[in-house]
C-alpha positions as CSV (number, residue, x, y, z in Angstrom):
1,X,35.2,-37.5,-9.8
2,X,34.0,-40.4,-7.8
3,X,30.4,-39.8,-6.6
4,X,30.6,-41.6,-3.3
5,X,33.3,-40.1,-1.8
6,X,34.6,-37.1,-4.1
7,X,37.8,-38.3,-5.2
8,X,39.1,-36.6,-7.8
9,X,40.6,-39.5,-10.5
10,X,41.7,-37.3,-13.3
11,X,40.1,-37.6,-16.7
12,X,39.8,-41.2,-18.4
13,X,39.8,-42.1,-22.1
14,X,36.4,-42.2,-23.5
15,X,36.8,-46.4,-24.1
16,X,36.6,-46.4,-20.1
17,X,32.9,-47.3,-19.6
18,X,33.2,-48.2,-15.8
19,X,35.9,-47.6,-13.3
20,X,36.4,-48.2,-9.8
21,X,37.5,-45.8,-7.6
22,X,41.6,-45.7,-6.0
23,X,40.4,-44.4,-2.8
24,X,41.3,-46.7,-0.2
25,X,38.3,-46.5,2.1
26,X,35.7,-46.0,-0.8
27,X,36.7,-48.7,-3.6
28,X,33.0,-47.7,-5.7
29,X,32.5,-49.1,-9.0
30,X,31.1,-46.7,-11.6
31,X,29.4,-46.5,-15.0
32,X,30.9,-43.7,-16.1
33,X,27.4,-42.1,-17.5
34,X,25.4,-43.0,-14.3
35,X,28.3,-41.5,-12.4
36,X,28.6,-38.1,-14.3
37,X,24.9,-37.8,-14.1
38,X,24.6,-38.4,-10.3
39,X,27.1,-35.4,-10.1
40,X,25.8,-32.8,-12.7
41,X,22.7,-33.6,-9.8
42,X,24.5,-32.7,-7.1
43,X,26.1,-29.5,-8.2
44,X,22.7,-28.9,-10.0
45,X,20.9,-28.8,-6.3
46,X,24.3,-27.1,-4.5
47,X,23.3,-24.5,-7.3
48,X,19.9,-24.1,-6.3
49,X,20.4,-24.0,-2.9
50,X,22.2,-21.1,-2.7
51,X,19.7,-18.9,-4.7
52,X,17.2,-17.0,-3.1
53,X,13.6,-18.2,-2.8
54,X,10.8,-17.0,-5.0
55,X,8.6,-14.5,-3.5
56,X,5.7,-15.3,-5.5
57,X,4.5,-18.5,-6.8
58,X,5.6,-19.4,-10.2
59,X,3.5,-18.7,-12.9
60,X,2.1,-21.3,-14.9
61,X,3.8,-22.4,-18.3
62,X,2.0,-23.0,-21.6
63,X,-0.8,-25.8,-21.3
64,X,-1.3,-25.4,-17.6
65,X,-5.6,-25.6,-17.2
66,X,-7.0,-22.6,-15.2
67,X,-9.5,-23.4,-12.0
């Protein structure tokens, strides 16, 4: 899935290392890691988005120094 515009390419072999997108009006060149990784983000963040918001602050995690 292209990153730029959401185009939907289909999957490539794994020897494909960087594509360019078949969208007309978008025409993106991609590593195929780089891209991957900027979408895992985005669905990642769509993800926490939609959860509800803590009502209390998070409790600090192993290490953290008391004031």
């Amino acid at each position: 899935m292209c990153s730029a515009c959401g185009f939907r390419d289909g999957p490539k072999p794994l020897e494909i290392r960087t594509w360019i997108c078949p969208e007309s009006a978008c025409r993106a060149t991609h590593d195929r890691d780089f891209n991957a990784a900027k979408n895992v983000r985005y669905v990642g963040r769509r993800i926490l988005a939609a959860t509800e918001p803590l009502t209390e602050p998070p409790t600090p995690g192993p290490g953290a120094r008391r004031r």
